[in-house]
C-alpha positions in Angstrom: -3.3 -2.7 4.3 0.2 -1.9 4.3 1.2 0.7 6.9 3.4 2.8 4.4 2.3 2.3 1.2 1.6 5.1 -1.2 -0.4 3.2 -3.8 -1.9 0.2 -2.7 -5.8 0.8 -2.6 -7.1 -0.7 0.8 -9.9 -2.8 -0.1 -13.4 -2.8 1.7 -13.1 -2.9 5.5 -14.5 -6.0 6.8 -16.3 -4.2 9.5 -16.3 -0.7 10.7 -13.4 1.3 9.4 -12.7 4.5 11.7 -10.3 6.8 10.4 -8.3 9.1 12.5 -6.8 12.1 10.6 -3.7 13.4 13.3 -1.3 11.5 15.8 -1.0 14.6 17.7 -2.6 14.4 21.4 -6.2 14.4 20.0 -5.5 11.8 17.3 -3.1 9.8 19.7 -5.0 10.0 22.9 -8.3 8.9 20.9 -6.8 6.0 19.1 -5.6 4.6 22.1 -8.8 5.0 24.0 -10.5 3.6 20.8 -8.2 0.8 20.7 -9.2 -0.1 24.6 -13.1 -0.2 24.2 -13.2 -2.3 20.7 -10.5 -4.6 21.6 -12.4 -7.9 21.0 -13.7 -6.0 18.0 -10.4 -5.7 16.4 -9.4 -9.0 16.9 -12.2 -10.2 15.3 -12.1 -8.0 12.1 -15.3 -6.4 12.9 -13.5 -2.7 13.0 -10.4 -1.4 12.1 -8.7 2.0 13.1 -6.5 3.5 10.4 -4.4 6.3 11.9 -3.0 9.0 9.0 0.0 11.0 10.5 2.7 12.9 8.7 5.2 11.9 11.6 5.1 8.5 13.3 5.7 9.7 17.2 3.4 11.8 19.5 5.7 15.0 20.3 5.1 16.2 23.8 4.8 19.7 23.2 5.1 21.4 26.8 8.9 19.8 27.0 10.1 21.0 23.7 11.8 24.0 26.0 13.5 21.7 28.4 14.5 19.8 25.0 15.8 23.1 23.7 17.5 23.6 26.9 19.1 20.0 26.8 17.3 18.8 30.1 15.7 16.5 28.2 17.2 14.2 25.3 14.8 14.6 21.9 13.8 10.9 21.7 12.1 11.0 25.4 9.6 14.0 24.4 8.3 11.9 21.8 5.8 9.0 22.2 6.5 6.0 19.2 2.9 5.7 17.5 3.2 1.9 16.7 4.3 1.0 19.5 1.5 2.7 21.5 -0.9 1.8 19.4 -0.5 -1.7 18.3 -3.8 -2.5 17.1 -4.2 0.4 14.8 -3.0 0.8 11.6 -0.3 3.6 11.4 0.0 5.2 7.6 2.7 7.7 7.5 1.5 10.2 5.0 -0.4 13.3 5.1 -4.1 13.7 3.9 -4.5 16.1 1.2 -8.3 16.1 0.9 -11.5 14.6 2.5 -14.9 14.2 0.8 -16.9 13.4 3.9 -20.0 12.8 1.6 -18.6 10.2 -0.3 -16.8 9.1 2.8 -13.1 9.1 1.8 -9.7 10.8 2.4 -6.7 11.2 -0.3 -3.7 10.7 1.3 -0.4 11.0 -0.1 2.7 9.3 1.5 6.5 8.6 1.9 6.0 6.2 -1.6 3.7 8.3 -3.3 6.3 10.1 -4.9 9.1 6.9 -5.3 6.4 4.4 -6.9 4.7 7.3 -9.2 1.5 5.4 -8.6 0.0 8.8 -6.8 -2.4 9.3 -3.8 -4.4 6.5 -2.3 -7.7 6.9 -1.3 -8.6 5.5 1.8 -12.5 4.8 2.6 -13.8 4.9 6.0 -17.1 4.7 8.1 -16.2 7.2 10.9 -13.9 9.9 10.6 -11.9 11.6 13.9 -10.4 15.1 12.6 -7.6 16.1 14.6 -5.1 17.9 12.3 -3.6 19.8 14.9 -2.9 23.5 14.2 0.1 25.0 12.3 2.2 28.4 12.8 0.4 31.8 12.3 2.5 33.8 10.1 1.9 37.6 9.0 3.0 38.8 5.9 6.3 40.3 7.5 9.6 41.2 5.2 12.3 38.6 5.8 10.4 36.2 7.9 10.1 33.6 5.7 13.9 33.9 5.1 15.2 33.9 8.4 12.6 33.1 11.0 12.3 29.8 13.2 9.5 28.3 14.7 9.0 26.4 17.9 6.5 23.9 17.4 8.6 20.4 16.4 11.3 18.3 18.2 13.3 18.9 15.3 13.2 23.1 15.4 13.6 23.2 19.3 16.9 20.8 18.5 17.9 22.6 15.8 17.4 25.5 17.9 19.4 24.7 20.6 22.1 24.0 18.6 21.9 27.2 16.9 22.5 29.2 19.4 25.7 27.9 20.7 26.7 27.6 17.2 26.4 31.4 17.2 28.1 31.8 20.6 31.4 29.5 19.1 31.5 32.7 15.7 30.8 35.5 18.3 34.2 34.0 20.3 35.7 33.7 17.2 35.0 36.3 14.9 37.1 40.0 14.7 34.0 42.0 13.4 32.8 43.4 16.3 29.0 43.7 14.0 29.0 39.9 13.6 29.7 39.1 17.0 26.8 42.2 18.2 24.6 40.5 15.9 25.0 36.8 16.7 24.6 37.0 20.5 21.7 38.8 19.9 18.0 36.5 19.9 14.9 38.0 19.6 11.7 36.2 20.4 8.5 37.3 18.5 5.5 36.1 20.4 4.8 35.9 24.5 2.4 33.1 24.8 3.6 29.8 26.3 6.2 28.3 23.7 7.6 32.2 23.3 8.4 32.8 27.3 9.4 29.1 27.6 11.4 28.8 24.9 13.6 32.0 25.8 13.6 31.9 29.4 15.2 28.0 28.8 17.4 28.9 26.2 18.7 32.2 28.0 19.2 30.0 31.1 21.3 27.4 28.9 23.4 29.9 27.1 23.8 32.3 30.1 25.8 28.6 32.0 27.7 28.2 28.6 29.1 31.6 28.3 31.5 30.2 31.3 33.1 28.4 29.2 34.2 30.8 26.7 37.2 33.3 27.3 35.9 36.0 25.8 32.1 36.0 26.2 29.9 36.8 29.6 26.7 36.5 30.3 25.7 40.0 30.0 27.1 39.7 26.7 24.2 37.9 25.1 20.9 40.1 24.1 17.9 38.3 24.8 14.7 40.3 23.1 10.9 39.3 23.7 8.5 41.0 21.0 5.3 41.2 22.2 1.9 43.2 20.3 -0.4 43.0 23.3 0.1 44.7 27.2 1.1 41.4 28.6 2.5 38.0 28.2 1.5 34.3 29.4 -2.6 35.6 29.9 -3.2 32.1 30.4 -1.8 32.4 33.9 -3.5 35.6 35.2 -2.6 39.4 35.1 -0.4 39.7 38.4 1.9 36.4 37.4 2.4 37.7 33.9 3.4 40.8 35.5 6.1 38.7 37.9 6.9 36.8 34.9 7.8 40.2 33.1 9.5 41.4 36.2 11.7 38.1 36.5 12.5 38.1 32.8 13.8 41.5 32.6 15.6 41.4 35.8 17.8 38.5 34.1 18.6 41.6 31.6 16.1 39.8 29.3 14.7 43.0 27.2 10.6 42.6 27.0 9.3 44.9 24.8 4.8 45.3 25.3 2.7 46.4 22.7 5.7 46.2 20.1 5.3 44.7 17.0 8.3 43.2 14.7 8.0 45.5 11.2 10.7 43.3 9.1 13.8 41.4 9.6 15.5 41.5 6.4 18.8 41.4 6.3 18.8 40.0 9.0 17.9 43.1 10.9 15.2 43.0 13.6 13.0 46.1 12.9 10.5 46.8 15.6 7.3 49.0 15.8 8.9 51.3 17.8 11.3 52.4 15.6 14.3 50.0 17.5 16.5 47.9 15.2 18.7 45.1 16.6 21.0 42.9 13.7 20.5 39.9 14.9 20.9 36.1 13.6 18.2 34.5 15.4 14.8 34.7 14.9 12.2 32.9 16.7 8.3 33.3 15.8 6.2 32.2 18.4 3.3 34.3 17.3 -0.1 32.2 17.6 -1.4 29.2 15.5 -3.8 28.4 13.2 -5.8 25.5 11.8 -4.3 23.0 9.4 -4.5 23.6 5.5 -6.2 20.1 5.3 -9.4 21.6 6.9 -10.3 24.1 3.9 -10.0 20.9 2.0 -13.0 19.2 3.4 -16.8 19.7 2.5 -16.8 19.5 6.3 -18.4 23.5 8.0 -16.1 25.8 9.2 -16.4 28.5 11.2 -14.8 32.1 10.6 -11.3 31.5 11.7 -11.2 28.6 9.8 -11.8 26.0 12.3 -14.4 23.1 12.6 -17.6 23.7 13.5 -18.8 21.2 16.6 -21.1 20.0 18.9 -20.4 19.9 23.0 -20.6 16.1 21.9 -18.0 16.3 19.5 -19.7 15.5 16.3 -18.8 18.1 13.4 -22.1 20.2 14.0 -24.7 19.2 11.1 -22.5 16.1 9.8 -23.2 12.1 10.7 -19.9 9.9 11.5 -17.8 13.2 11.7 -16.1 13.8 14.6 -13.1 16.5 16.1 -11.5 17.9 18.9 -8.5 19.7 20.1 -6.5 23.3 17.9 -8.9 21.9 15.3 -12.2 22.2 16.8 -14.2 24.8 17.9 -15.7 23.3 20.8 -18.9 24.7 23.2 -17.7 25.6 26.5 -20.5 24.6 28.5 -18.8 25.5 31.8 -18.2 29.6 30.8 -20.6 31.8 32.1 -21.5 33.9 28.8 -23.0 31.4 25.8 -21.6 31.0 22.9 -18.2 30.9 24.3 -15.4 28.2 23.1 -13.0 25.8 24.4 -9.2 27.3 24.3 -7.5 25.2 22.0 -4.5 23.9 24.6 -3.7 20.8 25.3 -5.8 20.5 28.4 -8.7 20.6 26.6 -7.4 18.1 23.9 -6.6 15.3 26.5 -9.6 15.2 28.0 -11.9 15.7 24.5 -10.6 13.0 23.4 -11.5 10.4 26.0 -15.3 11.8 25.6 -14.8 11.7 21.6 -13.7 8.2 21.9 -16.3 7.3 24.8 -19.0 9.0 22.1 -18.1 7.5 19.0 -17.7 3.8 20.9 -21.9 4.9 22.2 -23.2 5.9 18.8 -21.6 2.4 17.4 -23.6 0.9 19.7 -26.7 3.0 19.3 -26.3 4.5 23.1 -27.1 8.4 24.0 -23.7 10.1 24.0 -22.1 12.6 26.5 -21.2 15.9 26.5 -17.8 17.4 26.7 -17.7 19.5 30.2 -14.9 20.5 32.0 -13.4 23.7 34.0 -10.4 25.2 33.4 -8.3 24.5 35.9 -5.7 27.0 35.2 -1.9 27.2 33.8 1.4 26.7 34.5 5.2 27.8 33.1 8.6 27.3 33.3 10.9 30.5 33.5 14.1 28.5 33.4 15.7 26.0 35.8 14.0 26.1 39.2 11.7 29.2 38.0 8.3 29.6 36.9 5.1 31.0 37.2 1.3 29.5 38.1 -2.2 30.0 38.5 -3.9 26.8 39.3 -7.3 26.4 40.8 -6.9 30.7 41.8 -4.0 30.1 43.7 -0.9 31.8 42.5 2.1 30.1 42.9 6.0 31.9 41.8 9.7 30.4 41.5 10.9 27.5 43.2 7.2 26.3 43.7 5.6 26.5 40.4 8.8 25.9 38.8 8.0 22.2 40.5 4.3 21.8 39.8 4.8 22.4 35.8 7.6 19.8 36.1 5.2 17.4 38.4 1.6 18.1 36.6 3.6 17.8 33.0 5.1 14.2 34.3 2.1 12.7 35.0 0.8 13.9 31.4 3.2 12.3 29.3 1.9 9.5 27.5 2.9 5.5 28.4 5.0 5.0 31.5 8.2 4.3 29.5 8.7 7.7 29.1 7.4 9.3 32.4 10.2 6.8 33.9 13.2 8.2 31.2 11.9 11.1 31.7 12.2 11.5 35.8 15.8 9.6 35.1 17.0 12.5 33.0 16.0 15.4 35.0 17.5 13.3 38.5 20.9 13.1 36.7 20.6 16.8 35.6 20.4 17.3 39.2 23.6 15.4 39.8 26.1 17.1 36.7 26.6 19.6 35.2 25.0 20.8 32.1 25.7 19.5 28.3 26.6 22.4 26.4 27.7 20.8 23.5 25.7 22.1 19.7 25.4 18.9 17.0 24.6 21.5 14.5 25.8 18.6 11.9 22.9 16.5 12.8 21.0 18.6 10.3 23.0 18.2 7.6 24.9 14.7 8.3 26.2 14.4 4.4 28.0 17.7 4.5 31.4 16.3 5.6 31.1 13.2 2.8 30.3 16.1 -0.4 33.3 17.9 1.1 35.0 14.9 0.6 33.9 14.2 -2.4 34.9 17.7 -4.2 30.8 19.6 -3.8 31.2 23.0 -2.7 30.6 23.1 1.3 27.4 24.6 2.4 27.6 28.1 3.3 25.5 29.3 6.6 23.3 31.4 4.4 22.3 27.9 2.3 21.2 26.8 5.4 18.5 29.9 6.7 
């Protein structure tokens, strides 16, 4: 079967056909496992693994800050998919629909819409859902319009560049509302990618802002929005209360139990009455499931996620299998029943070695395993050589924990390629100074060329 066709129909499989749905951490991390135990299978043709993906890298999610920050080039916190995974199939294209009972998934790719031949469906013997999870939105006036998320390689990029493209107008700009309004950045959202994302970013722009004349440090307005009491739960109550102590001791305004009312206009309007014009959004405000899993026949549970077993078998369902944002997982470890598996990407690692291990066992007709493992607590980054932890109950602050979230995510990220690139880029960060230079024209490279060629240039707003 052709990796990137959109209409070629793959014939029968000429022995057991697993299909992964994902190339996230669950999808990636099981394929490669999966690829492992059946080697001598695969070789022989008596299974095949099919891996359906909309983008063909693994993104690292926990660097996407340090990416944003420019401590890290974009092309390390990705993990190529066909090159890690060799002996799978690798089709580019995202699955619109699954019909579990008659065993195949429709899957429309980069050609379905150049050839005009339409979807393909793809049959399979054993399916691995692992979808990932997409942005939560809320129905707020103005998001849609001019909000960002933070949840690709290609948003934390563009984000970076972003905000020194708004520093360079503030410097230039007479209109003292434009300039007010583009060093302002609010953050919606205190969870991990929020808190990470700003504390990285004000730590980049806060060393840029010495290289413009007429802009300071204290000149930039960095706003977290956040609807509960506290921020990062994941690391305890006492270290998000240092976290928000450090953040607003770096004049970094964290507002609690505040919730952002609209931002047309680009106008930041907050629960608590406070407005702020400001040309930077950033939404950070939860997940949810993917779409794809309300188009399965495949049960769900009420927040829209997959019902499973502590095995990880889709709970009532032969040769179905999921794990990870997807999933709703058994914890087995938690002391009340009936509690779940936080969907983080601790939890996803490891689920998918057992998924793998499991689906490998019931191939062979062996008892399979269930998923059981104890939290072993969080870490964050607050910035360059800040952070915050709680790791096996022993809380850790600055310099420390800055250095375990750097250390426990190094020896996370997939293949030793990139572990290697990766500890090379942050020893020559050590050694110069900072890159402080936006590529805002990465994102729209023909610009120059239609200028050229007489098309009206595209305005700022063209781009929101």
């Amino acid at each position: 079967m052709a990796s990137d066709s959109g209409g070629t129909r793959p014939g029968p499989p000429p022995g057991v056909r697993i299909l992964v749905v994902g190339g996230g951490y669950v999808g990636m991390y099981t394929a490669l496992r999966l690829q492992r135990k059946l080697k001598q299978r695969l070789r022989s043709g008596e299974a095949e693994i099919v891996v359906v993906t909309p983008d063909p890298y693994m993104t690292y999610q926990p660097f996407l800050p340090e990416a944003a920050a420019g401590s890290i080039s974009p092309r390390h916190v990705v993990v190529p998919l066909r090159r890690v995974l060799a002996h799978c199939t690798i089709v580019v294209g995202e699955a619109r629909h699954i019909d579990h009972a008659k065993r195949t998934a429709t899957v429309t790719t980069l050609a379905t819409g150049e050839d005009g031949t339409g979807a393909v469906e793809i049959a399979y013997d054993e399916l691995v859902l692992a979808p990932g999870s997409v942005s939560r939105t809320l129905p707020v006036p103005g998001l849609a319009d001019h909000g960002v998320g933070f949840k690709t390689i290609e948003e934390a990029i563009g984000l970076r560049n972003h905000v020194i493209e708004q520093m360079d107008i503030a410097s230039a700009t007479r209109d003292p509302a434009i300039r007010d309004a583009a060093l302002t950045f609010v953050f919606v959202g205190g969870g991990y990618a929020g808190v990470e994302a700003l504390a990285e970013l004000e730590d980049m722009a806060r060393y840029t802002a010495r290289y413009y004349h007429n802009i300071k440090a204290e000149d930039l307005k960095w706003i977290l929005v956040e609807a509960t009491g506290r921020i990062l739960p994941e690391v305890g109550e006492a270290m998000g209360r240092y976290a928000v102590r450090e953040l607003r001791g770096r004049n970094i305004d964290v507002r609690l139990d505040t919730r952002l009312v609209s931002c047309e206009d680009r106008i930041a309007v907050l629960s608590d009455g406070s407005r702020f014009p400001a040309r930077t959004l950033v939404w950070t405000a939860g997940v949810k499931p993917a779409p794809l899993l309300a188009a399965t026949d495949l049960p769900l549970n009420e927040r829209g996620r997959l019902v499973c077993t502590a095995r990880l078998t889709v709970e009532g369902t032969e040769h179905a299998w999921a794990a990870g944002d997807a999933a709703a997982v058994p914890d087995l470890t938690a002391a009340e029943p009936g509690k779940e598996t936080a969907p983080n990407a601790q939890h996803a690692v490891r689920q998918a070695k057992v998924l793998a291990d499991n689906l490998v066992a019931s191939l062979d007709g062996r008892p399979l395993k269930e998923y059981r493992h104890r939290y072993a607590g969080s870490v964050a980054s607050l910035g360059l050589h800040k952070g915050v932890a709680h790791v096996y109950g022993r809380r850790l602050k600055g310099y420390p924990a800055w250095l375990m979230h750097r250390m426990y995510h190094l020896s996370r990220v997939p293949t030793f390629n990139r572990k290697a690139r990766v500890l090379a880029e942050w020893t020559l960060a050590g050694l110069f100074k900072r890159e402080i230079v936006s590529l805002g024209s990465l994102e729209h490279p023909r610009a120059e060329f239609e200028i050229a060629a007489g098309k009206r240039p595209r305005s700022d707003d063209d781009c929101q």
